[in-house]
Residue frames relative to the residue before (quaternion, step in Angstrom):
aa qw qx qy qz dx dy dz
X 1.0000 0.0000 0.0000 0.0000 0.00 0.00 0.00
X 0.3293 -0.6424 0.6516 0.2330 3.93 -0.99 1.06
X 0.0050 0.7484 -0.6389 -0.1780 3.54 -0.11 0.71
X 0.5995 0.5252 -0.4187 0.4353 4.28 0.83 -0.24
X 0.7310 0.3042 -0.4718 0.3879 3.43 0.71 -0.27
X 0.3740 0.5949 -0.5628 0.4353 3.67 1.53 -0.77
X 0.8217 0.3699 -0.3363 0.2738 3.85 -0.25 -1.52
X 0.4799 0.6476 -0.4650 0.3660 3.61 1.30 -0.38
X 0.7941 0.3418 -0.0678 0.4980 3.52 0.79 -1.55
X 0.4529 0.3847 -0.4729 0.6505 3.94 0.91 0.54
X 0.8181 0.1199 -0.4083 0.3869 3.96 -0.17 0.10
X 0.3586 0.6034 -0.5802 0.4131 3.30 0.95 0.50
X 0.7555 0.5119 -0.2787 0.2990 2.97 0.42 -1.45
X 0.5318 0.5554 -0.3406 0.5410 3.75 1.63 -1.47
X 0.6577 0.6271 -0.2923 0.2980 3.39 0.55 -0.69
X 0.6628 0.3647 -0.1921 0.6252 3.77 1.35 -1.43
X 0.4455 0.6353 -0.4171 0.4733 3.60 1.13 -0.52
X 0.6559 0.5300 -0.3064 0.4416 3.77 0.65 -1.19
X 0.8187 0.4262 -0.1118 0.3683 2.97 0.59 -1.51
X 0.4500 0.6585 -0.3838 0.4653 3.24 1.63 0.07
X 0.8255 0.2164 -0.0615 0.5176 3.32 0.77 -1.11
X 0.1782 0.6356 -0.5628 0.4975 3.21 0.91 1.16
X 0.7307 0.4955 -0.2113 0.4194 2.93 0.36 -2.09
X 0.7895 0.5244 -0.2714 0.1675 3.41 0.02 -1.34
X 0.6736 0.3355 -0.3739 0.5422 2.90 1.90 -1.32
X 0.8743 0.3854 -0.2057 0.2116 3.91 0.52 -0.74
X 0.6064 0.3888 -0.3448 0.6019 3.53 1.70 0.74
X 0.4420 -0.6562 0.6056 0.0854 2.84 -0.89 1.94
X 0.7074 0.4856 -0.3460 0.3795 3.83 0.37 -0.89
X 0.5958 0.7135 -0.2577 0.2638 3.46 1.67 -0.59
X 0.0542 0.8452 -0.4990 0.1836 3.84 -0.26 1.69
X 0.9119 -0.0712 0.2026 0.3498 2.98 -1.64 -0.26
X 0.7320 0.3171 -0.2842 0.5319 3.48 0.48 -0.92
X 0.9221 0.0522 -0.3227 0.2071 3.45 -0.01 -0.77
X 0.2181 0.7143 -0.5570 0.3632 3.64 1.55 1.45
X 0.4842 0.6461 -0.3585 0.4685 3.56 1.30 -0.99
X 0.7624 0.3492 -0.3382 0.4271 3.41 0.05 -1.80
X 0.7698 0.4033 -0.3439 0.3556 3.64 0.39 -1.34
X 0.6606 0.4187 -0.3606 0.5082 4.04 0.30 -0.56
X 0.2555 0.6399 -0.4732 0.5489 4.14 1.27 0.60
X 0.7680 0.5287 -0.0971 0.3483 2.90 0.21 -2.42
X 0.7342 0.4431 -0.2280 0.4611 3.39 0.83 -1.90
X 0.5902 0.6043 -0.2673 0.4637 3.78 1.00 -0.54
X 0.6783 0.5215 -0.2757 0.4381 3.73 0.87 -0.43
X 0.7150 0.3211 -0.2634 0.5624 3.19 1.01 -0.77
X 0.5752 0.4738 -0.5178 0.4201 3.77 0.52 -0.37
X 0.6585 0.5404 -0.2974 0.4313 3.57 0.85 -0.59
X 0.7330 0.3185 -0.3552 0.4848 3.30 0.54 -0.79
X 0.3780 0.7254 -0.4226 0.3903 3.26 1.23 -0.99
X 0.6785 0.5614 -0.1028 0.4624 3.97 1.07 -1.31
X 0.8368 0.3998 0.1262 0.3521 3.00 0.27 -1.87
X 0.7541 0.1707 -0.2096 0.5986 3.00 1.29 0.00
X 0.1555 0.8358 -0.4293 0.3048 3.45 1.59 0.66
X 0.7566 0.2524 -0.2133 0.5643 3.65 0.95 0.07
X 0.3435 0.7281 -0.5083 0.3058 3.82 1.37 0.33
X 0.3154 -0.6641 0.6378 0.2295 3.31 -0.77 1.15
X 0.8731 -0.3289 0.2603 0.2486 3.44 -1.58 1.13
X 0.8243 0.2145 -0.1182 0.5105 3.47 0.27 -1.32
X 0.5272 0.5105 -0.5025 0.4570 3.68 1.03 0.49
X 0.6785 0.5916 -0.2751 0.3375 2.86 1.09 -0.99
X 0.5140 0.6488 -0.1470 0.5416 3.52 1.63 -1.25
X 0.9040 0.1842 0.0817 0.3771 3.34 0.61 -1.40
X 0.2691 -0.9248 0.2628 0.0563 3.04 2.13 1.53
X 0.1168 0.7897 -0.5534 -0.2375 3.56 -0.13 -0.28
X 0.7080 -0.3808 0.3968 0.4430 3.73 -1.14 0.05
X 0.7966 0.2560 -0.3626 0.4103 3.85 0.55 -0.72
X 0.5380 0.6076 -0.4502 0.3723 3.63 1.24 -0.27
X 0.5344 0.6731 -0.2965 0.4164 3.29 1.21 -1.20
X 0.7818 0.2812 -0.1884 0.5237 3.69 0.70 -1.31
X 0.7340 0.4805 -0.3432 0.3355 3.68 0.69 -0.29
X 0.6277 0.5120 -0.2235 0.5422 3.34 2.12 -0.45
X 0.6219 0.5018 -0.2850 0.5293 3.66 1.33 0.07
X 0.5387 0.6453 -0.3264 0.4323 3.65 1.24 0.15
X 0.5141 -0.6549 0.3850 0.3982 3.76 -0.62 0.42
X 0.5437 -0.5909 0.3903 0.4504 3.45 -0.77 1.45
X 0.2829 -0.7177 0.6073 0.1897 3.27 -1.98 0.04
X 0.5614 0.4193 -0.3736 0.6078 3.15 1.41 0.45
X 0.6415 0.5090 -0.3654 0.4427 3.48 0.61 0.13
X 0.2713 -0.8137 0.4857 0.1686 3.70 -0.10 1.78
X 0.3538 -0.5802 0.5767 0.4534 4.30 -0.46 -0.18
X 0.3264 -0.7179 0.6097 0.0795 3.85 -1.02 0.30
C-alpha cells in the first residue's frame, strides 16, 4: 500500500471538499457549472486516492497519461452500500 501517495490525494481531496463548501455557504454566484468542475476535481483524488493505492513509487512519480485516466475513474471493486 502507497500510503504517501493515498495521503497526497485524500488531502487534496479534504482540501476541494473545503473549497466546495466555502463556495456554497459564501458565493451567491455559485452554480451548476462550477460545482460540476469542482466535485470532478473532488472525485479524482478520492479515486485515485483508491485506485492507485498499490502504485509502486515511480509510477506514481512518473504519472503517465493512461494511469492518470484509469486511476481517476470510479473504483470497480468498490460496491455503493
Amino acid at each position: 500500500m502507497n500510503k504517501p501517495y493515498i495521503e497526497f490525494h485524500l488531502r487534496e481531496a479534504q482540501e476541494a471538499l473545503n473549497n466546495i463548501l466555502e463556495s456554497l455557504r459564501g458565493d451567491p454566484d455559485y452554480d451548476y457549472g462550477p460545482y460540476w468542475v469542482d466535485m470532478q476535481h473532488l472525485y479524482r483524488h478520492i479515486n485515485t486516492a483508491w485506485n492507485a493505492r498499490d502504485a509502486a513509487d515511480e509510477q506514481a512519480a512518473t504519472l503517465s497519461q493512461e494511469d492518470f485516466d484509469r486511476w481517476g475513474q470510479y473504483p470497480a471493486d468498490l460496491d455503493i452500500l
